[in-house]
N, C-alpha and C positions, 0 to 999 in steps of 0.2 A: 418936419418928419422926412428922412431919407425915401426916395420914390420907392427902392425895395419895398420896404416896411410899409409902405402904405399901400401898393400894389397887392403884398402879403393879408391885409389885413383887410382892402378892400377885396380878395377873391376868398379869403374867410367867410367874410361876411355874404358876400354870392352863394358859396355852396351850402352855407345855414339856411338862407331864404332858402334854396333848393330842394333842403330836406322840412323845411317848414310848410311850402307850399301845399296849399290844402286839395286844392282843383288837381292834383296828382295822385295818380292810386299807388305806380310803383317810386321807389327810391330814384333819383339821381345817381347817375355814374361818370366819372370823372373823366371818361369819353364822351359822354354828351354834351358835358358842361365846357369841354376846350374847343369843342367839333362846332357849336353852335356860338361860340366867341365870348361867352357868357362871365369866363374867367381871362383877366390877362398873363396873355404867356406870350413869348417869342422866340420861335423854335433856334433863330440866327442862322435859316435858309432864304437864300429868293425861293421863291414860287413853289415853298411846299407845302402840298397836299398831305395835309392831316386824316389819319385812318382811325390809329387808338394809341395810347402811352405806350405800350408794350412796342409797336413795330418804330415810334418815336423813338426808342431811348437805340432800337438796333440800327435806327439811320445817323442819330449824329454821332452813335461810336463809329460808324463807318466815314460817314464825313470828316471826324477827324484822326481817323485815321489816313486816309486818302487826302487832308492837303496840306502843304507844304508852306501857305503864309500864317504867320504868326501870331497878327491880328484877326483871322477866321479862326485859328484853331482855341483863343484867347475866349472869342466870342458863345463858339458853339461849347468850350466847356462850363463856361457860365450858363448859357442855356439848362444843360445836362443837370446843371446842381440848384436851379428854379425849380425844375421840372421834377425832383425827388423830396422836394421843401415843399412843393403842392401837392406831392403823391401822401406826402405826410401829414399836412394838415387836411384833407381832404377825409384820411384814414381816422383820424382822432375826432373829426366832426361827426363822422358815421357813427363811432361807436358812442359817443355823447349822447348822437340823437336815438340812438337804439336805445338807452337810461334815460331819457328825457334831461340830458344836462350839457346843450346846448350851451348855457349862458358861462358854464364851469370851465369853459377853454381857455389853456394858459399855454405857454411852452414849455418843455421839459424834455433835457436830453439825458440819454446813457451813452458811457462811454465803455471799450471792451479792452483796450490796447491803446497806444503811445497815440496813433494814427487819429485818434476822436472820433472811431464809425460809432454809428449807432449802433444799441445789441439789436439780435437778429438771432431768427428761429428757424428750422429749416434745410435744408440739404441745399446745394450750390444752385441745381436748377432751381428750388423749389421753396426758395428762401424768402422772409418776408421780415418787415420790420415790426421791432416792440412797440407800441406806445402808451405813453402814461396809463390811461383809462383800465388797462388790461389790469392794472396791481388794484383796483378797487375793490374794495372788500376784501383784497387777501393779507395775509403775513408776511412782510418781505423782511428778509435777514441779511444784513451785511456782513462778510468778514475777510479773510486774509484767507486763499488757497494757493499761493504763490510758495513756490521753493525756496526757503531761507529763510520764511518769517516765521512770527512767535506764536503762530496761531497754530501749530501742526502737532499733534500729541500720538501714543498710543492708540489704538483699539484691537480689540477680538481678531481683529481680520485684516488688519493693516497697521502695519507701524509708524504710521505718519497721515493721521488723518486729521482733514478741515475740523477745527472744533465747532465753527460757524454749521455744520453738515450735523454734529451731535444735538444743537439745541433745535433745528427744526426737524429732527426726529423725534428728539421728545415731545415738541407741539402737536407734531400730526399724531402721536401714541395719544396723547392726552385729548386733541379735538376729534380724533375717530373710537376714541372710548375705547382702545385696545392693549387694556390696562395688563401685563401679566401676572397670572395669580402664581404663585409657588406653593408648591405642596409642602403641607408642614412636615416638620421631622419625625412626629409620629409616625403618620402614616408610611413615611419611608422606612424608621423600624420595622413597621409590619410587613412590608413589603420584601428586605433582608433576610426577617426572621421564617418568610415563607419562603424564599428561592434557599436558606439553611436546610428548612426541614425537608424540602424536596432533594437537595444534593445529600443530606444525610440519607433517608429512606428510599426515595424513590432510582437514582440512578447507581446507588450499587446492584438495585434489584432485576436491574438490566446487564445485555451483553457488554462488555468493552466499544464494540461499533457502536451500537444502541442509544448506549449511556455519552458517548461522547456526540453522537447524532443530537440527540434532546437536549444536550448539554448548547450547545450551536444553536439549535432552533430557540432556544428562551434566552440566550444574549441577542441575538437578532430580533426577535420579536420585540424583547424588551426595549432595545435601540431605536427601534421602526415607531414604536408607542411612543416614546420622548420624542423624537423628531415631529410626529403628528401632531401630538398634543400642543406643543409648541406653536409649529408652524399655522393649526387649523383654529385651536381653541386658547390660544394664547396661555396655556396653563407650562410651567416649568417643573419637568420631574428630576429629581435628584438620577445622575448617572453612574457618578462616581464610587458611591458607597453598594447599591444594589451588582453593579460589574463587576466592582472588583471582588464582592461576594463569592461570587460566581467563578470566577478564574482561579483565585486563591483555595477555594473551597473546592473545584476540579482539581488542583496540582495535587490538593493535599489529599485527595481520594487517588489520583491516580498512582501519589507516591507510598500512600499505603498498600492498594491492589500489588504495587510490585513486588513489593516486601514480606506483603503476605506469598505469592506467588514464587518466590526464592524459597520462604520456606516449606513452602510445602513439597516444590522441585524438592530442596535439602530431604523433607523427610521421606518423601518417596526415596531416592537415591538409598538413604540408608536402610529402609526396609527392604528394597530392591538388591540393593546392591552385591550383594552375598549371592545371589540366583539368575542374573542379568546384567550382561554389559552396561556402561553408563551410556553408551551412544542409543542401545533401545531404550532405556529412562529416560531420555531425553526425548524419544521419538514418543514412548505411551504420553507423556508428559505434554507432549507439544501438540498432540491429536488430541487429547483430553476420553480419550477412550480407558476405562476402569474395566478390569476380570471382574466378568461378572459369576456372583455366587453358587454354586451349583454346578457348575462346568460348563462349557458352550463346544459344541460340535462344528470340527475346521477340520482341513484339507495343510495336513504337519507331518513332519517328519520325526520320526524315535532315533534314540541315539542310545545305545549301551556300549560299552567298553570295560574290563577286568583285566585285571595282571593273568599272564601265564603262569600254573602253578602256582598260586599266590600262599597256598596252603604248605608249601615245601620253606617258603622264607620261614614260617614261624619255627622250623624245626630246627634252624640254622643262626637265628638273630635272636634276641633277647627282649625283651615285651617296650623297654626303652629306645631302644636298637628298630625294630618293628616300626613304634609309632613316629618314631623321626626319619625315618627313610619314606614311609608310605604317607606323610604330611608334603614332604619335599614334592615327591611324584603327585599328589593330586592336586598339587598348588600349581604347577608346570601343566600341569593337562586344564586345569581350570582357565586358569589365561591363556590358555589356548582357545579353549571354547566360549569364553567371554567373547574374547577380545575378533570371532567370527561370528558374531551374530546370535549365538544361541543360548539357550536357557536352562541352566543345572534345574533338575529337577530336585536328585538328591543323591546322597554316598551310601552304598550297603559297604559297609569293611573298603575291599580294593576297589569296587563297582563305583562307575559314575555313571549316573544316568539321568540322560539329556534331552530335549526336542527343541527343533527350529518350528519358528511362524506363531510363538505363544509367547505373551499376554498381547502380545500384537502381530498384524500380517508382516510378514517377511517376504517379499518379494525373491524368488529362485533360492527356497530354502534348500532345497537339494541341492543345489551345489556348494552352498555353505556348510553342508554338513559333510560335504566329500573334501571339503579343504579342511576341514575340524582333523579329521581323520587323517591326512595324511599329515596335516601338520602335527598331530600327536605324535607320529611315527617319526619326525623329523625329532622333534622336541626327545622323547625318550631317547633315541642315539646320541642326541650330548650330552643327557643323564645319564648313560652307561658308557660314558668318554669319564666325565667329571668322576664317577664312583672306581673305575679304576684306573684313575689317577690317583686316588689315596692307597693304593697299594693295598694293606691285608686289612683295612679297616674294616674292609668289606669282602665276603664271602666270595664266590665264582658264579651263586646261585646269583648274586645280586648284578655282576657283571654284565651278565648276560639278560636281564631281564627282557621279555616279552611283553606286549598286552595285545590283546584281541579287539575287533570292532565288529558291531552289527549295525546295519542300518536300514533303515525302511518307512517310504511316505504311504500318505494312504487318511483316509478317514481316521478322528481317535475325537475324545474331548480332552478340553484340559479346563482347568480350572482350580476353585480353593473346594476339597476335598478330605472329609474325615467328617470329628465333632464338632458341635458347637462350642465348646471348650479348644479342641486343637484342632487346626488347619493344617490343609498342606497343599500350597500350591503345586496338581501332579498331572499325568494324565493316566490314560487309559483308553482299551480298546482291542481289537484284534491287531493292528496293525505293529501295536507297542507289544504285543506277545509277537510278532514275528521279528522283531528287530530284535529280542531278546535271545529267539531260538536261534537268529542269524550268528550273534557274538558266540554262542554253545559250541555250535555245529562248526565254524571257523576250525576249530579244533582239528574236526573229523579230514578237513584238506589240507593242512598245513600251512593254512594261510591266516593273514592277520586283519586284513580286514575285509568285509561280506557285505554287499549290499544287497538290497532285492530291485528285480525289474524295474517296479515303482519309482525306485529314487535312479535306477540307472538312465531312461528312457530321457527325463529333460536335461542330462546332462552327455549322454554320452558320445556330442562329437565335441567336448573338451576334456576328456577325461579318458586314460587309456585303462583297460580294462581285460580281464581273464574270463573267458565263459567257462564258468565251473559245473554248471550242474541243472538240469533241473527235478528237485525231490520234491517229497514230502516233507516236511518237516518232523518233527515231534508237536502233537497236541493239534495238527491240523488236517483237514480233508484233499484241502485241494492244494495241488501242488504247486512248488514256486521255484521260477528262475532264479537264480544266483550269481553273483559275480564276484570276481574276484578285483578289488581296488587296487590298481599300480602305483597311480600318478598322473598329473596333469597331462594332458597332449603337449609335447617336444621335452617333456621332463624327466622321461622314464630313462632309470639307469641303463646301463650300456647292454648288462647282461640280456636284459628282458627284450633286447631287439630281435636277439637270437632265440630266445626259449619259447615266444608267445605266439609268432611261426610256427615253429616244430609242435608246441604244443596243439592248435587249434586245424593243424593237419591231421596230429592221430586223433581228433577229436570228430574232424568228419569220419575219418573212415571208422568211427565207434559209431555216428549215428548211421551210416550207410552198413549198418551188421556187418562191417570185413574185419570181421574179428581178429585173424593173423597176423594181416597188414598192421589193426592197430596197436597190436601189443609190442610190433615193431617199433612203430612209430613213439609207441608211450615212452618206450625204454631209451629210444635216441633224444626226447625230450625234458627227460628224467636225469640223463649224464650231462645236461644242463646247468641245472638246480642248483640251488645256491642250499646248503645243509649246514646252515652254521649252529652251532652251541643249541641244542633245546629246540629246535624242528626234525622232528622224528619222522615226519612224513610230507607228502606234496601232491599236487593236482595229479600229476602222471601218474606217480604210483600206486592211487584209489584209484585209475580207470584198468590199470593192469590185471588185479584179479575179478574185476565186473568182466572184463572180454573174455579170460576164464571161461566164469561163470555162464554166461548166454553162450559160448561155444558148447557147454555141455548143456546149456538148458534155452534155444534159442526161442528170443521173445514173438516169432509173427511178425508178419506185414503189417498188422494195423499198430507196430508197435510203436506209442507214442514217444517214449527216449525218456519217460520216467524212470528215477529210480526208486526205491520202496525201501 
């Protein structure tokens, strides 16, 4: 026998007695047993002093690192690979003797790479080796995980995985009894057939946020259950069919709400649409706010407007004639008043009558209704361009046509009013009689359109304006401001630069009583005036015989500048 091998087998057998020794309480350590010369070993130093293996193996790496003949550094690497041959069988007798199987000692290497190290567990500092005894009693698996060979397939989670990795997964499922159960396909019926009846009943009966919120919370909850189940209680719930449930059965609710929702928009529009722009149907529409029945009490503006003399056309046109001139005219005034915001209430003959801020709030409906108004008055002047440019088809009375306006904000209700049988989306109120007596009384100054304070006030630094008056009305106590409506601020015709000057001079010296001055002033305001076709009168010329009047009948100092 080669002295190695017998050397090997004679310090085998030392450190067996060592661990068999009975007269010993604790174990042998493979410090003691080299320290006390018990094993042979030869470090392949003169004169050194042995401490432990551990500071051994860092003196002859240094040793040979540090020399330079051939024959030492030959010797102390031989030492080195003695010295890890005893660290080994040292390690395998320990664990033997920890099993009582001492007598069972054999050699047996692994091998990890091309080099023949032994395998080894552990991080660099902290590494230590395999040995045989460790595999006792376990399942060891051999296979192929190297790149290129026939052992690498498919899985779940990797395209190329050890199949050798697949069978001792199955082992440990089957030795840790972590069998998974799958739930049968009943059960998953019922489980479909409930997330059905809940998407059928329960999340239409919610808002749109609501319904789509609960709709989220039960696919995520449902997700979080599978995952659990799985992970904690090894059970597998079907995902596929109960989700896609879910998604498919949301798309197809959400694409009916729309559908539903277009039409209903559609039938609103067409009930609406005869009485209200489509831009407010869209807006009641998209607030989801509904007239509610009986009327509701708001803070709106009245809108009246009539032909001038509308009674003289029927003497002059023909009842075909009549009804195809005054359809043209109200179709041009209506998309007028659509197309700024406001709401046809309804037609008496020539009369349309109108109010802003109803079936919904209208943000600055007073000035919407001062743009209504003049853009009627813009609109009629290319209707009485177009009628006489057909020459004698049309009378002189129609050439010239006229209409009036009144207007006035203030407290009214509106709403669906009448029978239970007929409706009629209208309003009412005091305010809607003053806009009515506003369009009358128009008349009485020769002017065409009249507002009250009410609607002048939030509009009047964009709006140029006539101080006409302040009366009584007909039908009321208390008296009211008046104005007369020009045109936007920088938009008033040329004439009115000059006339609304002069005019609102003799209008002070009317309310300062200097009576002479102002019928001067009236009459210099008056050779102004624009007196075309069918204006029989004007502002100036109603304050001319009032100054008259209070010169032979004057009103007092406490007179407030009403007239009666």
């Amino acid at each position: 026998m080669p002295p190695f091998m017998f050397d090997e087998i004679k310090n085998n057998n030392v450190i067996a007695n060592a661990f068999l020794d009975s007269t010993k309480t604790d174990d042998p350590s493979l410090d003691d047993l080299i320290a006390s010369g018990s094993v042979s070993f030869k470090t392949g130093m003169a004169d050194y002093e042995f401490t432990s293996v551990k500071q051994l193996q860092l003196d002859l790496e240094d040793a040979n690192k540090g020399s330079s003949d051939d024959g030492t550094k030959k010797a102390l690497k031989k030492a080195r690979a003695n010295l890890g041959l005893l660290e080994r069988n040292f390690l395998i007798i320990s664990n033997l003797n920890r099993n009582n199987m001492i007598a069972e000692q054999r050699p047996m290497y692994f091998h990890y790479n091309p080099k023949k190290k032994r395998l080894a567990v552990g991080t660099d500092e902290n590494k230590r080796s395999i040995v045989p005894f460790e595999f006792t009693g376990k399942k060891l698996y051999y296979g192929l995980t190297a790149a290129g060979t026939s052992d690498l397939n498919p899985m779940p989670f990797d395209s190329r995985y050890p199949m050798v990795g697949l069978h001792a997964n199955a082992l440990n499922t089957i030795l840790d009894n972590r069998i998974i159960h799958e739930i049968s396909k009943g059960w998953i019926a019922v489980v479909i057939l409930g997330l059905g009846i809940l998407l059928a009943f329960g999340v239409p009966a919610l808002s749109p946020a609501m319904g789509g919120l609960a709709t989220v919370v039960v696919v995520a909850g449902y997700t979080w259950l599978s995952f659990w189940l799985f992970s904690n209680k090894f059970v597998w719930i079907d995902m596929v069919g109960p989700l896609s449930t879910m998604a498919i059965g949301y798309l197809g609710i959400t694409v009916y709400n729309y559908i539903q929702e277009e039409k209903n928009k559609q039938f609103l529009k067409e009930s609406f649409g005869t009485y209200v722009s489509p831009e407010l149907i869209d807006q009641m529409y998209d607030s989801g706010e509904e007239p509610s029945l009986g009327g509701e009490e708001g803070y709106h503006t009245a809108f009246f407007t009539d032909i001038q003399s509308f009674s003289a056309f029927s003497e002059k046109l023909t009842a075909s004639e009549l009804v195809a001139l005054l359809n043209q005219y109200l179709t041009d005034m209506t998309d007028v008043l659509l197309e700024n915001n406001g709401t046809l209430d309804k037609y008496i003959g020539d009369a349309i009558v109108a109010f802003y801020g109803a079936p919904i709030e209208i943000e600055d409906h007073e000035y919407w209704s001062c743009i209504t108004a003049i853009k009627m008055q813009e609109s009629l002047d290319l209707l009485r361009q177009s009628w006489q440019a057909e020459g004698d088809r049309w009378p002189e009375i129609v050439h010239h046509m006229q209409n009036r306006i009144g207007i006035s904000s203030g407290q009214m209700v509106t709403g669906n009013m009448g029978s239970e049988a007929r409706m009629n989306y209208t309003m009412m109120g005091d305010n809607v009689n003053t806009a009515a007596r506003l369009e009358s009384s128009a008349k009485q100054y020769g002017v065409y359109i009249q507002i009250a304070n009410s609607t002048y006030e939030p509009v009047k630094d964009r709006m140029v304006v006539r101080d006409l008056d302040n009366v009584r009305v007909m039908g009321k106590n208390e008296p009211v401001k008046v104005w007369e409506l020009i045109s936007e601020v920088g938009k008033e015709p040329e004439k009115y630069k000059k006339i609304l000057p002069a005019y609102h001079e003799a209008l002070d010296l009317y309310k300062n009583q200097e009576w002479e001055k102002a019928i001067e002033a009236f009459k210099a305001s008056d050779s102004l005036e624009d007196m075309f076709s069918g204006r029989k009168t004007n502002p100036s010329r109603i304050y001319i015989p009032r100054c008259e009047h209070f010169m032979a009948n004057p009103p007092g100092d406490d007179w407030d500048g009403v007239w009666t």
